[in-house]
VOLO-579921 format. One line per 2 residues: number of its first residue (from 1); their letters; for each residue x, y, z of C-alpha. Coordinates in steps of 0.5 Angstrom, whole numbers. Layout:
<nodes>
NUM> a> X Y Z  ...
</nodes>
This chain:
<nodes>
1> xx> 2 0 -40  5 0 -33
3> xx> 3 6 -29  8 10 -26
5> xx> 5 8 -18  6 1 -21
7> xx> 13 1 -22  14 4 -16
9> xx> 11 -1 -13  15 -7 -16
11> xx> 22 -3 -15  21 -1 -8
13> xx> 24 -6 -3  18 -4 2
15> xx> 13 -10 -3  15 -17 -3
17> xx> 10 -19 -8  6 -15 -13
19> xx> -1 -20 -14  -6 -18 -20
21> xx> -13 -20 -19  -19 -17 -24
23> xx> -18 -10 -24  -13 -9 -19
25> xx> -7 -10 -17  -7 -12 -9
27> xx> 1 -11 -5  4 -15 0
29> xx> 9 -11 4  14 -13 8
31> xx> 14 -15 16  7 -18 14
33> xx> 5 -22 20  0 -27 20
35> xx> -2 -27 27  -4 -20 28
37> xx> -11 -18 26  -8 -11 23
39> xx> -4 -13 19  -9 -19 17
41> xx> -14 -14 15  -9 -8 11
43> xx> -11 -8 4  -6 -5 -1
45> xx> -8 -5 -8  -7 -1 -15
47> xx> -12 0 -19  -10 4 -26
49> xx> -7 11 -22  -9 10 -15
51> xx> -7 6 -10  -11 5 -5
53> xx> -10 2 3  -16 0 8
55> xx> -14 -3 15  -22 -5 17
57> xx> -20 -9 25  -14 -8 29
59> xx> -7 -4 29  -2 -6 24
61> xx> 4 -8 27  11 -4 26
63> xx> 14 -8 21  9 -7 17
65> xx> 7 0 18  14 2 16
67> xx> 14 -2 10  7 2 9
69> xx> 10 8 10  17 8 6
71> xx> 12 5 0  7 12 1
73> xx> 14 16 3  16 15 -5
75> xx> 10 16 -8  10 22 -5
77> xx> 17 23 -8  15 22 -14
79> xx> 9 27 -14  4 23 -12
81> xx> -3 27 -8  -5 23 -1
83> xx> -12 24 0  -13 22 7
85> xx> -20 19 11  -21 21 19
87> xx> -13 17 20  -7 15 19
89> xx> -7 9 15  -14 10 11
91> xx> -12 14 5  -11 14 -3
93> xx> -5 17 -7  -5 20 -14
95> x> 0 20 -18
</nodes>
């Protein structure tokens, strides 16, 4: 079964592909630039009714902060809780 944070990921114009891997579902957004660390080390992944994004190094660059908040934009919209770390970026959403 297809959790609901899922389905939006997979209908959201903001992800260009969707990549399951063991338990999780790992995200790639729009505006992915392989030259940039930030964008590089962003993770984005589903695992059940969570998803999860880290940025270990580096800033992301706007393209893909964009995608990224358009994704969590919609989460939000459809109910989903963000819980937050000490910035922007670093978070969880329950939905």
């Amino acid at each position: 079964m297809m959790s609901k944070i899922l389905e939006i990921a997979k209908n959201s114009d903001h992800v260009s592909r969707v990549s399951p891997w063991k338990d999780r579902v790992y995200l790639s957004l729009e505006g992915f630039d392989a030259s940039v660390r930030g964008d590089r080390n962003l993770k984005v992944w589903i695992k059940g009714d969570i998803l999860t994004v880290e940025c270990a190094n580096g800033s992301p660059t706007s393209g893909i902060l964009a995608s990224l908040h358009g994704l969590t934009d919609a989460i939000i919209a459809a109910g989903g809780e963000r819980k937050g770390y000490s910035d922007s970026i670093n978070a969880t959403y329950t939905l």
